[in-house]
VOGU-3710 file (C-alpha; in Angstrom, 3 decimals, decimal comma):
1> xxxxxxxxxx> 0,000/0,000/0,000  1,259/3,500/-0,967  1,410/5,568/2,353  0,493/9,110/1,929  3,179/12,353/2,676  1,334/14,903/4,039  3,195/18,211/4,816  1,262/20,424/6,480  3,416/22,967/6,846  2,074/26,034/8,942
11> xxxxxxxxxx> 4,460/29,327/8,427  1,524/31,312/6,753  1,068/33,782/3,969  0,398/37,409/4,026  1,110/37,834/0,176  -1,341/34,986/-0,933  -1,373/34,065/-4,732  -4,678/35,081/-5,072  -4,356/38,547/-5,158  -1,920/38,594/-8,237
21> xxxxxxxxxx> -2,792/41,807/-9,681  -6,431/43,540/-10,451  -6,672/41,134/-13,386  -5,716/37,751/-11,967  -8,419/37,420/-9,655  -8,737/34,767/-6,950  -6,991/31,165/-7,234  -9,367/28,647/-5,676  -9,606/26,492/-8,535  -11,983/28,390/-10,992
31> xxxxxxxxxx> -9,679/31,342/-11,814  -6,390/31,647/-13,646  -3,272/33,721/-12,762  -2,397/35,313/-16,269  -0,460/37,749/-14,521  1,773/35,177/-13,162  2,045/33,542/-16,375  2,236/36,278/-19,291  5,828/37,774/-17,174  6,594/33,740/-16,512
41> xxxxxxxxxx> 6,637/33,360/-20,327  8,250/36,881/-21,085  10,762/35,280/-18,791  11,009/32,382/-20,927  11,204/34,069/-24,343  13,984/35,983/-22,552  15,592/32,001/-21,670  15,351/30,970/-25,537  16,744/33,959/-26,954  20,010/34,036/-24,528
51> xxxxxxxxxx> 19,925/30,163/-24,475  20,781/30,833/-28,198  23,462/33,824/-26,819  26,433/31,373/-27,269  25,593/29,322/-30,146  24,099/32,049/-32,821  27,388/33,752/-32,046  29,431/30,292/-32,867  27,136/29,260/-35,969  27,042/32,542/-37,527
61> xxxxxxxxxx> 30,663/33,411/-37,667  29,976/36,217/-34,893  32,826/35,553/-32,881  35,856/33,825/-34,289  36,316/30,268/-35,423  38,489/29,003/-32,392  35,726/30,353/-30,358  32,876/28,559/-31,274  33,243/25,848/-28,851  33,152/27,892/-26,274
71> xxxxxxxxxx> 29,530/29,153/-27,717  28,151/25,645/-27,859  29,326/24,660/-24,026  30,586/27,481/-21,923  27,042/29,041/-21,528  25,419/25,951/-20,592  27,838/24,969/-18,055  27,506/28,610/-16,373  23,950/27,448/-16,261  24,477/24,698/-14,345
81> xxxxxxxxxx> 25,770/27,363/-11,569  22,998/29,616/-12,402  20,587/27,136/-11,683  22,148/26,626/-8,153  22,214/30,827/-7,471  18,619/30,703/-8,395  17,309/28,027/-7,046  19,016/29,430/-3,430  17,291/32,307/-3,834  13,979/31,217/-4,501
91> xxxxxxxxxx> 13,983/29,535/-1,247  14,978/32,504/0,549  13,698/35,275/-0,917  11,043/33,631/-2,883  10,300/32,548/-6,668  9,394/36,418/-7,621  12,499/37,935/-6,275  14,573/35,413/-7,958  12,912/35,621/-11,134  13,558/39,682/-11,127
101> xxxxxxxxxx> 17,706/39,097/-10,101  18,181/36,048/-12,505  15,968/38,442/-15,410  18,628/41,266/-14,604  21,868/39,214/-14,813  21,075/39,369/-18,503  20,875/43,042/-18,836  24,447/43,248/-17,340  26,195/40,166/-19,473  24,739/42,364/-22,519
111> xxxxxxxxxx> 26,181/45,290/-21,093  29,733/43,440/-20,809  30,102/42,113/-24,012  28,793/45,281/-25,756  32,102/47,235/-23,702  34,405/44,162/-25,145  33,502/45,381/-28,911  35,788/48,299/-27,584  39,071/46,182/-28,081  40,419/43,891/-30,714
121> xxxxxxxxxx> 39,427/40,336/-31,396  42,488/39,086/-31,291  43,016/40,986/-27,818  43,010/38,889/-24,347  40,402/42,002/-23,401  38,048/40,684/-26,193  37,856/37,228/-25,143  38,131/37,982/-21,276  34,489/39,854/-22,264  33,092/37,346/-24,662
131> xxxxxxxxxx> 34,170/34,739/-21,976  32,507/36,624/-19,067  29,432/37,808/-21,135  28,948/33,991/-22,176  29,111/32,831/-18,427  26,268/35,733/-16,995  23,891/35,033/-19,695  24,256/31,487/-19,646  23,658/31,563/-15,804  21,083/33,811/-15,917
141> xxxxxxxxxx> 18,831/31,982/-18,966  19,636/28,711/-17,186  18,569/30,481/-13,318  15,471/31,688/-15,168  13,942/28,139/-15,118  14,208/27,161/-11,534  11,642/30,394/-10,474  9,472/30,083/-13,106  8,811/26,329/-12,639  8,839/26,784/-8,992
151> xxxxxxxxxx> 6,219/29,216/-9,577  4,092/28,069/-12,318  3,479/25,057/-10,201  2,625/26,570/-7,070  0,187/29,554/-8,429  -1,892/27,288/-11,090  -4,404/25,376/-9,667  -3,809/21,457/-10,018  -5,771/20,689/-12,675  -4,733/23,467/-15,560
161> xxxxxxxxxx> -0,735/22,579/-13,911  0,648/20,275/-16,471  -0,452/22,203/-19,743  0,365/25,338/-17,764  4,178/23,863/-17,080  4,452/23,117/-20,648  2,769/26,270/-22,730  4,861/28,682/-20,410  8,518/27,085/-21,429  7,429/26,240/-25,125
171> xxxxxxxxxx> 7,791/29,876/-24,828  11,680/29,476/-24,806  11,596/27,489/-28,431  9,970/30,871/-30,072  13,080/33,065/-28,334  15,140/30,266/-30,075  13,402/30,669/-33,411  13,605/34,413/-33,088  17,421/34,714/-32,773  18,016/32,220/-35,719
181> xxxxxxxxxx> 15,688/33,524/-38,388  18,099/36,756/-39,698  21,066/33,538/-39,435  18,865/31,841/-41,905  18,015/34,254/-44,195  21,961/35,428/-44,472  22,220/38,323/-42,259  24,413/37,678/-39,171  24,808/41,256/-38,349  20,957/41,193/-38,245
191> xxxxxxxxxx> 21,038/38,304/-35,738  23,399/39,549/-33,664  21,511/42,840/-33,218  18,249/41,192/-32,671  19,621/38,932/-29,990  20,946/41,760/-28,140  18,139/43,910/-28,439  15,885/41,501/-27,266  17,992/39,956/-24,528  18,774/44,138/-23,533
201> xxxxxxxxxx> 14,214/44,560/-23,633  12,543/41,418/-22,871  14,036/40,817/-19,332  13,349/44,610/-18,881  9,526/43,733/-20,119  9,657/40,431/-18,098  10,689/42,705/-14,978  8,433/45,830/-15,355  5,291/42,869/-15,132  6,779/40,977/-12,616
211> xxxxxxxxxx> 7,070/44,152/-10,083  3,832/45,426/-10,729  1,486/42,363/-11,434  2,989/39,167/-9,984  3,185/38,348/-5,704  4,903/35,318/-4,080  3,165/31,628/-4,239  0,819/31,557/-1,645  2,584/28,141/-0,663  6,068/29,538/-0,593
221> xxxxxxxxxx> 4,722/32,259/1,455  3,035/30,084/3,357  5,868/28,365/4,301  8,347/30,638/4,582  6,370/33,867/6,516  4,337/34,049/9,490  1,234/35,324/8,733  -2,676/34,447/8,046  -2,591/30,995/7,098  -0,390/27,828/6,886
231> xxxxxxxxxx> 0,156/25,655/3,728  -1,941/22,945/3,609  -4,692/25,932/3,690  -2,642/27,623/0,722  -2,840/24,651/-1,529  -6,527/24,199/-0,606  -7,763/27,477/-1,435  -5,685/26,731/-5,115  -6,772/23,183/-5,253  -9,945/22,839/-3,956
241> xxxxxxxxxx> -10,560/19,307/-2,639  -8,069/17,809/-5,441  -6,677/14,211/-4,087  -3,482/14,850/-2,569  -0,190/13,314/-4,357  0,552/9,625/-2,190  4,770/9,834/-2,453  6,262/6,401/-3,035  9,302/6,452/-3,802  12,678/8,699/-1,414
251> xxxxxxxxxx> 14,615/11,935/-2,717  17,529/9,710/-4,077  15,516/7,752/-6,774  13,811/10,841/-7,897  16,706/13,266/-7,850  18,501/9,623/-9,887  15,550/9,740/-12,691  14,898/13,117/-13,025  18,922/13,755/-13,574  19,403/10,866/-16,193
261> xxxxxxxxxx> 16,812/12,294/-17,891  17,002/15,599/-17,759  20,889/14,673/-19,093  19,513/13,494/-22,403  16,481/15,526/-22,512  19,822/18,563/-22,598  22,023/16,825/-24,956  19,037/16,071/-27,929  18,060/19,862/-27,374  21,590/21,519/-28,023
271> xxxxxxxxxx> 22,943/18,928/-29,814  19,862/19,160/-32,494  19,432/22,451/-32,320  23,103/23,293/-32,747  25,922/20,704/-32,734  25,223/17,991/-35,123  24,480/20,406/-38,034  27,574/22,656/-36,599  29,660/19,476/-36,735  28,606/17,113/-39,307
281> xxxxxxxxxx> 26,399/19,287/-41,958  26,704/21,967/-44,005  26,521/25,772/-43,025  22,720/26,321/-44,620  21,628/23,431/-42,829  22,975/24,336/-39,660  21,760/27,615/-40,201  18,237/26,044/-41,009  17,601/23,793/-37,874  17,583/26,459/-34,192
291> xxxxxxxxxx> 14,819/28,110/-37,022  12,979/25,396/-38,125  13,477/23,173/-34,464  12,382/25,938/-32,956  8,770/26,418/-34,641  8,688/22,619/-34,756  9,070/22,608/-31,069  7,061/25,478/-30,149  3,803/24,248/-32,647  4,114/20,795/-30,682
301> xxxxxxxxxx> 4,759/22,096/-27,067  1,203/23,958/-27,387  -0,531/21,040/-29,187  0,850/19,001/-26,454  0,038/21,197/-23,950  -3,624/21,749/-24,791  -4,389/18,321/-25,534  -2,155/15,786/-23,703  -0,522/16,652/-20,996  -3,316/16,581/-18,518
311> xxxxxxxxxx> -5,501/13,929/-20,114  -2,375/11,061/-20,141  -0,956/10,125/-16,661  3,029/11,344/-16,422  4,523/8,076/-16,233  3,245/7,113/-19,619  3,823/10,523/-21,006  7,474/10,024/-20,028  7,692/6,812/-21,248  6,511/7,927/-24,211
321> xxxxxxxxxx> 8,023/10,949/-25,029  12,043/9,379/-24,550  11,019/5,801/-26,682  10,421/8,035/-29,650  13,560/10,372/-28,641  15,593/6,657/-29,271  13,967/5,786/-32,251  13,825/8,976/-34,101  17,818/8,802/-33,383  18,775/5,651/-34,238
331> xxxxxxxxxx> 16,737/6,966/-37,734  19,079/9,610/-37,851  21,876/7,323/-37,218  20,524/4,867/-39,691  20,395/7,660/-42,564  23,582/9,260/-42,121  25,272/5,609/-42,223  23,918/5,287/-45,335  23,591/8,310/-47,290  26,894/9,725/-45,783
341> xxxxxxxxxx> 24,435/12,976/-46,452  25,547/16,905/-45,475  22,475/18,154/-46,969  19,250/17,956/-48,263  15,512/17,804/-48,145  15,307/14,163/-46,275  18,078/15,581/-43,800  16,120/18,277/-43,165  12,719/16,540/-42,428  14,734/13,461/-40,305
351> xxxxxxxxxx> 16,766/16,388/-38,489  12,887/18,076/-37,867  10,851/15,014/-36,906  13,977/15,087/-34,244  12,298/17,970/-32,451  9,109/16,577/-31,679  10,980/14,324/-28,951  13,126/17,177/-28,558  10,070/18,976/-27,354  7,840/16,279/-25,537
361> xxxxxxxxxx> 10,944/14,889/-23,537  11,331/18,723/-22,264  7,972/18,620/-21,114  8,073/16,007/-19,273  10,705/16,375/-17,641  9,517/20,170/-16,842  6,114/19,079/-15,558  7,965/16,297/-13,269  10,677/18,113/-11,808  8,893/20,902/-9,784
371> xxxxxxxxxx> 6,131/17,813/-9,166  8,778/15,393/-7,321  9,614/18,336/-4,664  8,285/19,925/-1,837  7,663/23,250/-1,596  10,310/24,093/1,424  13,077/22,907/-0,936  11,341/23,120/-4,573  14,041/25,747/-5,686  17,223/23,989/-4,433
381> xxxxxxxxxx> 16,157/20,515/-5,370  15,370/21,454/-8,535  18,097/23,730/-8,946  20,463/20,893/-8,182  19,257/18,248/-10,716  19,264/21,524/-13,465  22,917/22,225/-12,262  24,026/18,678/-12,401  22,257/17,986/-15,942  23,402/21,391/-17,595
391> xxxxxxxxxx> 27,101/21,309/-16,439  26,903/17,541/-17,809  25,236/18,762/-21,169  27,481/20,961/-21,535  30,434/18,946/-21,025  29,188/16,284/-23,312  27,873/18,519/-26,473  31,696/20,689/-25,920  33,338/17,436/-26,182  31,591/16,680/-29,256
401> xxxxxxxxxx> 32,403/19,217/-30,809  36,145/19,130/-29,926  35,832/15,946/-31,031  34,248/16,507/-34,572  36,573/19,324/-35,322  39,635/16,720/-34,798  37,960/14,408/-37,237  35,892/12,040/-35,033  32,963/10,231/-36,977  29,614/11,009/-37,121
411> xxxxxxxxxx> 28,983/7,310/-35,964  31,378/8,086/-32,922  29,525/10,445/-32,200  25,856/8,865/-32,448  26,623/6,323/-30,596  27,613/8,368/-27,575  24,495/10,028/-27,845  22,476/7,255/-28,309  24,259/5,502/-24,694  22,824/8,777/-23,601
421> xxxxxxxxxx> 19,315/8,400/-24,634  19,071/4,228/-23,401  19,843/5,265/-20,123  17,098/7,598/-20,139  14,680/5,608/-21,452  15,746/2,796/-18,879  14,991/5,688/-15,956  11,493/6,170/-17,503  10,691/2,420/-17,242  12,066/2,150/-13,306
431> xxxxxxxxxx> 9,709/5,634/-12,823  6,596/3,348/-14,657  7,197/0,652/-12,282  8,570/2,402/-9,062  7,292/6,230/-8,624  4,077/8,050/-8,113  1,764/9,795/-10,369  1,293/13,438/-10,005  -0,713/14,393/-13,049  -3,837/16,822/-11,600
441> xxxxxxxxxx> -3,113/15,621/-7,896  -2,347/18,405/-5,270  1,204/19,002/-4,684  0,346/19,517/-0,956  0,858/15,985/-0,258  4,518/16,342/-1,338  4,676/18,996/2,406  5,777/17,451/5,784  4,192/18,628/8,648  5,470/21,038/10,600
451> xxxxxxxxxx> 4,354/22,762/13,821  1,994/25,376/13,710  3,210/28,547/14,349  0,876/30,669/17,155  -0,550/33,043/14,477  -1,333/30,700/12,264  -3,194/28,326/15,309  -5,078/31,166/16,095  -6,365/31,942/12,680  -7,283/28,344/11,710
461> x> -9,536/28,497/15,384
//
């Protein structure tokens, strides 16, 4: 028998989600917090456009050659440590304060590697800039995750939470799609000019609506201040009466999972988006794919959103999503091996049916990970596994590269990729047969009880 985890904990909120801003209205399960989720998804344009910082600069000849690797890992690998920074602060000063720090991390990196423009490119100045400018962004689009999930699943009620995870971070893909489009049509000054005009505006955008329109989860609050009511009250008045999620499984196994997976859900994303057709395929392909991924990704992630992701439990959604990740690879694999091919039509459509795992898996994975946590430690757990999987991301698609630019095969290189993706699928099956279902349940049962604090006692009398 699964036994139930309730955490009741009783540090109240004085900033309740409900009151979001004069056009949110009230949370208790019949209203929706658009506040919270048109500066959530600001914030995540914002994360696809300087998610695409690094490599736009790399693929489009921006920066120099013998820089490039640097664009396709060094910005993820700051992200890992973003993700930590982040997720810290969302459990101490809560998911709307870090949002607003992370959102203004980018304003500075674009401020930095506009001043290195000042000095030669073949200058240690230049690349101490480019270097430094890659590392902020990177932390900061990587950081922005951790609040907005955090928050996204604490202010929507439980039963709009799933499509809500996955329509805010699809998001992202159209930043992605934004920053690549002057690439493809030939003008790299273009792109870089749009990419830093958008990643110097959107976070200022994303910033201006979070101040004025978005408050603290009522169950962070709840949690974490001492004021009118305790948690279990703040999920209820979200929730309703929703059936509580029954934990099964400990923090090791889930941290295990959502890691292995979140490692491979990483490496298809930047590798399809920008390393295979970097390394293997010719410039107007590579040019062709962020653009064409990116609308591919962002048309599914709403169709999924809309239609799936609340009506199919999680485990099989997972399941689901990483099988097809394999298969569409090893068709990949399977082509290349045989046509040898750089370019093409038929490349193009196997490299885009590629990005309807490459969306799905992210999903997922972004429904589960703020699911598996409580709210006490949302941010830091799930800062932890997004620091662990981006820093090993990173390292793997960097190697990669290295490795294609000294001549390695593209079969080398699929089948390290393809390791990748097993493993994940394996984690998948262990989560079908070992963990717990979260899909439309109340994350309240994820919250130990803790004592009541006096104020909170004498409210609930």
């Amino acid at each position: 028998m699964v036994q139930q985890n309730s955490y009741d904990n009783s540090n109240p909120a004085k900033e309740p989600l409900t009151s979001v801003g004069s056009n949110s209205g009230e949370i208790s399960g019949m209203k929706y917090p658009w506040a919270v989720f048109v500066a959530l998804a600001m914030g995540m344009l914002v994360y696809g456009v300087a998610e695409s910082y690094g490599p736009v600069f790399a693929i489009g000849g921006i920066i120099p050659a013998k820089y490039a690797f640097l664009g396709l890992s060094l910005p993820y690998i700051a992200g890992g440590v973003g993700a930590l920074v982040s997720g810290g602060l969302a459990d101490r000063i809560g998911r709307k304060g870090s949002f607003m720090i992370t959102s203004g991390m980018i304003v500075v990196g674009i401020a930095i590697y506009i001043l290195g423009q000042l000095f030669p490119e073949t200058s240690g100045a230049y690349l101490l800039t480019l270097i430094i400018s890659f590392i902020l962004i990177g932390m900061a689009a990587i950081g922005l995750e951790t609040p907005v999930l955090s928050m996204m699943a604490e202010a929507v009620p439980a039963k709009s939470r799933g499509k809500s995870l996955v329509i805010v971070q699809n998001f992202g893909n159209i930043g992605v799609a934004i920053t690549f489009i002057p690439l493809l049509l030939g003008f790299s000054a273009a792109s870089n000019e749009i990419a830093l005009v958008l990643l110097f505006f959107a976070p200022l955008i994303a910033l201006a609506i979070a101040w004025r329109l978005m408050s603290e989860s009522a169950p962070w609050a709840a949690i974490r201040r001492n004021h009118e009511i305790d948690v279990e009250d703040a999920w209820q008045e979200q929730d309703g009466k929703t059936e509580k999620v029954h934990v099964s499984v400990g923090l090791p196994m889930r941290f295990l999972i959502l890691i292995l997976i979140g490692v491979a859900q990483d490496v298809a994303f930047v590798y399809f988006s920008y390393g295979v057709g970097y390394d293997y395929f010719s410039i107007g392909i590579a040019t062709m794919i962020p653009v064409i991924g990116g609308l591919t990704m962002a048309v599914v992630g709403v169709v999924a959103g809309l239609l799936f992701v609340d009506r199919v439990s999680r485990k099989s959604f997972t399941i689901f999503s990483y099988g097809i990740l394999v298969g569409l690879w090893a068709l990949l694999w399977v082509y290349e091996a045989i046509s040898g091919a750089t370019t093409g039509l038929l490349l193009l459509i196997v490299m885009t049916l590629l990005f309807l795992p490459g969306e799905i898996t992210w999903a997922s994975r972004g429904m589960l990970e703020p699911e598996l946590f409580p709210t006490l430690k949302r941010g830091t757990y799930v800062s932890l596994v997004r620091f662990t999987v981006w820093v090993s991301a990173g390292v793997i698609t960097g190697v990669l590269t290295l490795l294609a630019e000294r001549g390695f095969s593209f079969n080398g290189s699929a089948a390290i990729v393809m390791i990748v993706f097993v493993v994940s699928l394996a984690m998948t099956v262990l989560w079908q047969r070992k963990g717990f279902e979260t899909k439309s349940l109340s994350l309240s049962g994820l919250d130990k009880k803790l004592p009541v604090t006096t104020k909170a006692a004498e409210v609930k009398k």
